[in-house]
C-alpha positions as CSV (number, residue, x, y, z in Angstrom):
1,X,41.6,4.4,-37.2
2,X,39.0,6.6,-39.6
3,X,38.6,2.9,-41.7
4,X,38.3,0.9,-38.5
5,X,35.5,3.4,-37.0
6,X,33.5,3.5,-40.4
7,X,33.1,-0.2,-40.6
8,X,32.4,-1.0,-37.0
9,X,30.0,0.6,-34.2
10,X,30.5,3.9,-35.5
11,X,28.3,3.5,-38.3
12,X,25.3,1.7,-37.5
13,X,23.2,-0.2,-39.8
14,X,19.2,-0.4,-39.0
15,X,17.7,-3.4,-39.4
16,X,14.0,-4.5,-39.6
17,X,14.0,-6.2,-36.6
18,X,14.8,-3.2,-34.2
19,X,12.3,-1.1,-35.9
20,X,9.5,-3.8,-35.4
21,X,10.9,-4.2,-31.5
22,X,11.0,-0.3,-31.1
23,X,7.0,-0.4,-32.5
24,X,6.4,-3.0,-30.1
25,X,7.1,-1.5,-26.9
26,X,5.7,2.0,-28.1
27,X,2.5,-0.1,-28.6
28,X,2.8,-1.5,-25.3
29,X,3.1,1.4,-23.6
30,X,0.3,3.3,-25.4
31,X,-2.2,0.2,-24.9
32,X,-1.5,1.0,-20.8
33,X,-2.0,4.2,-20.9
34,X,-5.7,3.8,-22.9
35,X,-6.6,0.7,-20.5
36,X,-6.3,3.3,-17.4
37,X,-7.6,6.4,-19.0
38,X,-10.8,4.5,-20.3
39,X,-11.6,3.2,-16.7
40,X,-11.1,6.4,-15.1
41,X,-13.1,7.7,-17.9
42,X,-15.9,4.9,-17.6
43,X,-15.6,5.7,-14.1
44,X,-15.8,9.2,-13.7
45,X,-18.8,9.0,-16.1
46,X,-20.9,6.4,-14.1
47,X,-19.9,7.8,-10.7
48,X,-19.9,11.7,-10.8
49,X,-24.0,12.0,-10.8
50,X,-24.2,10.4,-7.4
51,X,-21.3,12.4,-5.8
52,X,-22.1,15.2,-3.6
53,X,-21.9,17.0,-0.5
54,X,-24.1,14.7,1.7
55,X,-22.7,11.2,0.3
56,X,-19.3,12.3,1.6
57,X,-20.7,13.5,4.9
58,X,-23.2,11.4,5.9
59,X,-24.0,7.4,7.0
60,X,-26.9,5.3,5.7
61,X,-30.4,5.8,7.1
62,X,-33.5,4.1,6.4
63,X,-35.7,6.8,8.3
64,X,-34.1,9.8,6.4
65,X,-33.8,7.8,2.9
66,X,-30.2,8.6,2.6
67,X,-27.0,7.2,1.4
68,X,-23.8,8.4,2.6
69,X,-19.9,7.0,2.9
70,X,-19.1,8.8,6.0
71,X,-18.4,5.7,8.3
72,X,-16.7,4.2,5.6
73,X,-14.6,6.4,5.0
74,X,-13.9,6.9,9.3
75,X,-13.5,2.3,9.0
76,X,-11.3,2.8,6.1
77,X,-8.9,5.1,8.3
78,X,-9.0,3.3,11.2
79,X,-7.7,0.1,9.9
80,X,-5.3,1.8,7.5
81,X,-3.8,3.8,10.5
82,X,-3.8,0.8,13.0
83,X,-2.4,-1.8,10.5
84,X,0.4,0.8,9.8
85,X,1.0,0.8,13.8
86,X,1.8,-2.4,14.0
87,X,3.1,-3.6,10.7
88,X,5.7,-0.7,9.8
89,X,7.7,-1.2,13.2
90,X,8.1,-5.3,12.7
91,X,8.6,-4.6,8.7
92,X,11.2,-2.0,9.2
93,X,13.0,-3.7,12.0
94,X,12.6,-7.1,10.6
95,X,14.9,-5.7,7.8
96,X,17.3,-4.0,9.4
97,X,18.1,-7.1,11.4
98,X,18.0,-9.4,7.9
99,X,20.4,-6.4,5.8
100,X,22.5,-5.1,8.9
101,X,22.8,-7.9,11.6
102,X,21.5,-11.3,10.4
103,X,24.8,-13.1,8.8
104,X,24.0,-14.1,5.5
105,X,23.6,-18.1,5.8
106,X,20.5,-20.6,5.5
107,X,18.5,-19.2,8.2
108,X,18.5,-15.4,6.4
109,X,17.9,-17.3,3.1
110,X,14.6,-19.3,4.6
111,X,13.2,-15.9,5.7
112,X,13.6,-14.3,2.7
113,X,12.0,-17.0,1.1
114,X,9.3,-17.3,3.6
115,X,8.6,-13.1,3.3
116,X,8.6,-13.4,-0.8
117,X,6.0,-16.8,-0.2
118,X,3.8,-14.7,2.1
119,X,3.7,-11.9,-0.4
120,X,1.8,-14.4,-2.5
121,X,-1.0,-15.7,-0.7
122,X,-3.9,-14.9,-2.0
123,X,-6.1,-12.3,0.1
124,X,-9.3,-14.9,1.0
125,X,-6.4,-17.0,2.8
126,X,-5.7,-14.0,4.7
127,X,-9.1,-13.6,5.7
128,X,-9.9,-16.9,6.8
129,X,-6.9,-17.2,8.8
130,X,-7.2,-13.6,10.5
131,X,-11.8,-14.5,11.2
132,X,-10.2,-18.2,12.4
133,X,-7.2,-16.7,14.3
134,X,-7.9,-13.3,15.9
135,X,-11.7,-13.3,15.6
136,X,-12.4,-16.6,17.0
137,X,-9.0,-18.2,18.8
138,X,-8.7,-14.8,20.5
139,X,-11.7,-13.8,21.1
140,X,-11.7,-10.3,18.8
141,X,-14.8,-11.7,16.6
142,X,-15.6,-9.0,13.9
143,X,-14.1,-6.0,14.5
144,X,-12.4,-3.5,12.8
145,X,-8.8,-4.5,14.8
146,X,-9.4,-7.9,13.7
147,X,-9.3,-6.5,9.9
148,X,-6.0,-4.3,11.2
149,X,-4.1,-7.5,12.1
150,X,-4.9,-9.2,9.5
151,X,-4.0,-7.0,6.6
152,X,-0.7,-6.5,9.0
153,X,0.1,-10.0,8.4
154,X,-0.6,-8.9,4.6
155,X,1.4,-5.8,4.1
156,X,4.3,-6.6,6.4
157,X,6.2,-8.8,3.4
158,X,5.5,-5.7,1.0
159,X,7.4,-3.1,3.7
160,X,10.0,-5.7,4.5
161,X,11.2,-6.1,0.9
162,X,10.9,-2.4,0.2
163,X,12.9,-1.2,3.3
164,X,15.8,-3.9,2.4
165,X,16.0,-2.9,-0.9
166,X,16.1,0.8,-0.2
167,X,19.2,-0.4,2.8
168,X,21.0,-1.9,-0.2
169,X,21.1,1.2,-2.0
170,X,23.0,2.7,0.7
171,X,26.8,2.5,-0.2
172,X,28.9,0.8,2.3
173,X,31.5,3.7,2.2
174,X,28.9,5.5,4.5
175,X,28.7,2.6,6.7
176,X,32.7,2.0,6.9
177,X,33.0,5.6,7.5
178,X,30.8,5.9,10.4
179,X,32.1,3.0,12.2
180,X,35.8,4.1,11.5
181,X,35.0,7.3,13.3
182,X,33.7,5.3,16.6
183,X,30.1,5.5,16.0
184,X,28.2,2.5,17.4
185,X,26.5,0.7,14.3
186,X,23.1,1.5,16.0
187,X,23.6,5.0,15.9
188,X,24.9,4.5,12.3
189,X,21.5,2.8,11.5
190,X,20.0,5.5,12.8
191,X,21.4,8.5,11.7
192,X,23.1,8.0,8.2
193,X,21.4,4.3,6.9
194,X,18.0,4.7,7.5
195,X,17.6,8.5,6.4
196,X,19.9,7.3,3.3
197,X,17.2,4.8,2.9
198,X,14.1,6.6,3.8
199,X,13.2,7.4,0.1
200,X,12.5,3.5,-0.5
201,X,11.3,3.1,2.7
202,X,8.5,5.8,2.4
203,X,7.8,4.3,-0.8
204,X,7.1,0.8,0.7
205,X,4.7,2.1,3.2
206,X,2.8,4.3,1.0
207,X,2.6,1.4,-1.2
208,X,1.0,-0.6,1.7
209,X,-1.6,1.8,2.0
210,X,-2.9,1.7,-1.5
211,X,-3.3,-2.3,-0.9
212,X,-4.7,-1.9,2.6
213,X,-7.3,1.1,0.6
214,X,-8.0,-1.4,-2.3
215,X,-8.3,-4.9,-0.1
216,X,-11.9,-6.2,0.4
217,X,-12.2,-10.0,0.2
218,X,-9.7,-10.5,3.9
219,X,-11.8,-7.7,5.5
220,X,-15.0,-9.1,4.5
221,X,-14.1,-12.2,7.0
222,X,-12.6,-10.1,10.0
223,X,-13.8,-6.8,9.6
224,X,-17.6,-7.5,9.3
225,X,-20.0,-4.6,7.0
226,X,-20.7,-2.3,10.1
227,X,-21.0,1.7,9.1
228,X,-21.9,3.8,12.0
229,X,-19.9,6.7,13.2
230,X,-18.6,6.6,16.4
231,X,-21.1,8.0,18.9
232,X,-19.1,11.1,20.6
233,X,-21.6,11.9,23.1
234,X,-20.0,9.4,24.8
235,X,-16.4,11.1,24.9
236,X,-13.3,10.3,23.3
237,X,-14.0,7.3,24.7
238,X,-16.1,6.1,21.8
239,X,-13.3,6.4,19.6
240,X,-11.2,3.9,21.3
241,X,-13.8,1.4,21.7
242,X,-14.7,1.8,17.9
243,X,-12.0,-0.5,17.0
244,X,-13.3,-3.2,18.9
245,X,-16.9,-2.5,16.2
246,X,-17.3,-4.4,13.1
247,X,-16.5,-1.9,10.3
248,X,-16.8,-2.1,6.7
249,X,-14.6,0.1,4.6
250,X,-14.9,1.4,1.3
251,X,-14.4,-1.4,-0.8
252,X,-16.6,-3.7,1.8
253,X,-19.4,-1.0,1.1
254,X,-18.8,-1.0,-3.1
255,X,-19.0,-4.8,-2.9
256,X,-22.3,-4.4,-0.9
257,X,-23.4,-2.1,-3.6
258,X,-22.9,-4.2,-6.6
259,X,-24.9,-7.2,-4.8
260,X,-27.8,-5.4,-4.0
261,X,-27.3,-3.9,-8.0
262,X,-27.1,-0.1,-6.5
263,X,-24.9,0.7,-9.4
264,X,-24.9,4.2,-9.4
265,X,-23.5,4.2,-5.5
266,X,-21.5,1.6,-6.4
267,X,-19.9,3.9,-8.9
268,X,-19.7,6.7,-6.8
269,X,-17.9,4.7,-4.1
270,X,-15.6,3.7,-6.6
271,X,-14.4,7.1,-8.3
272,X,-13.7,8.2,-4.4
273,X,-11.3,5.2,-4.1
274,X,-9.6,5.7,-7.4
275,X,-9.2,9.5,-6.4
276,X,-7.6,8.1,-3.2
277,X,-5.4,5.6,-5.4
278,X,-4.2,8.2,-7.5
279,X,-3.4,10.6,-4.7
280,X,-1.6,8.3,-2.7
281,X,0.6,7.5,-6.3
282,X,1.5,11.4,-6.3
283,X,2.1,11.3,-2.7
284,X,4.9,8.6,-3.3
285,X,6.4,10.4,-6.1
286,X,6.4,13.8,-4.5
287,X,7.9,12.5,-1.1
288,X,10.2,10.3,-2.6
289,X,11.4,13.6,-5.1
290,X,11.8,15.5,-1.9
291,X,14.0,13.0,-0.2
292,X,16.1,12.5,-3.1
293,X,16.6,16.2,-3.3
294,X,17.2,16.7,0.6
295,X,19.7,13.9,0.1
296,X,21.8,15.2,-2.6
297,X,22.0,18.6,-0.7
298,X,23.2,16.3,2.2
């Protein structure tokens, strides 16, 4: 047995090859990690002179000769709260009923296929659909809820895959178990699947965000450049009716930037949306540690 084990896996022989594949992916890995840190560097460097208290507080105005991100920021949050309205209940439903309900056959197979095709569309598409679509067939024109349904139409693929593939982690012990107890399969969905799954499924939508935070070339068709606050004198109101305004977000006001060669705000806008990327990356890995941890004490 001693013989057999010295001459076979027990004594491994290196060979050039692995060594050269090992220094490979090493070199791969480091060659990431210097592409990110320099542009957060380059970033940081251009952007930090023109941060302060009155860009983040503040909209533009000619008489005062200011520059501020304010309404941005208030048109960024709009359409990232009302796009996760609407897409997050289709995209989570559409996947129970493909993973728990839908038999597996053509028809599942074409909409799988159609989900993974609309994951691929290029952004500008998007746009011109959504301006064609919602702001002219419907009537919505420019507005910040025509940007909202049309990064909907975007992001829903993106929560669909996420939420079936965090179902399918689920063992079906826990879903044989429940029903052999009596439990309707809704009320095993919704009580032992889906906070199972929620891990993945927080993941999706947080991932969602970070795309609808980073999108600019569909909103620049729907959502229109606008960046006034919403005027509160008139009551809450205002803040209703503001979706139904043209509003650029962030990325629409960078863009804006760059053409009109303000570099320096341009910059600045841009360190305040890689802060936001960044944070939403922690958020996913904290909330998705948490769940894990809640789980296994489950």
């Amino acid at each position: 047995m001693t013989d057999t084990c010295t001459y076979s896996i027990c004594q491994k022989k290196r060979r050039p090859a692995d060594d050269l594949q090992k220094a490979l992916i090493y070199l791969a890995a480091a060659f990431s990690i210097f592409i990110l840190a320099g542009i957060m560097i380059y970033v940081f460097y251009r952007g930090i002179t023109s941060i302060s208290i009155s860009f983040l507080t503040t909209a533009p105005s000619a008489l005062n000769n200011t520059f501020g991100i304010l309404g941005n920021i208030i048109n960024t949050l709009y359409i990232v709260v009302i796009t996760l309205l609407i897409a997050t209940p289709i995209g989570v439903g559409s996947a129970i009923y493909l993973n728990e309900y839908a038999k597996p056959g053509r028809i599942v197979r074409l909409i799988e296929f159609t989900t993974e095709t609309l994951a691929g569309i290029p952004s500008i598409i998007f746009g011109l659909f959504g301006y064609v679509f919602f702001g002219t067939t419907l009537k919505l024109g420019y507005s910040i809820l025509t940007g909202a349904l049309t990064l909907s139409l975007m992001v829903l693929p993106l929560i669909t895959r996420n939420t079936q593939e965090a179902l399918k982690t689920v063992p079906l012990s826990y879903r044989s178990g429940a029903l052999s107890i009596g439990a309707t399969k809704w009320y095993m969905i919704r009580t032992i699947l889906l906070p199972s799954a929620m891990p993945g499924i927080i993941t999706g939508i947080i991932l969602a965000v970070g795309r609808i935070v980073g999108e600019s070339a569909a909103l620049l068709f729907t959502a229109g450049s606008g960046y006034l606050l919403p005027n509160l004198s008139n009551g809450a109101g205002a803040l209703i009716s503001k979706i139904m305004e043209p509003g650029g977000t962030l990325t629409i006001q960078m863009y804006l930037c760059m053409s009109k060669a303000q570099y320096d705000y341009a910059f600045a806008i841009a360190l305040v949306l890689l802060v936001i990327v960044l944070s939403i990356n922690f958020l996913t890995k904290y909330l998705s540690h948490k769940f894990d941890v809640n789980r296994e004490k489950r």
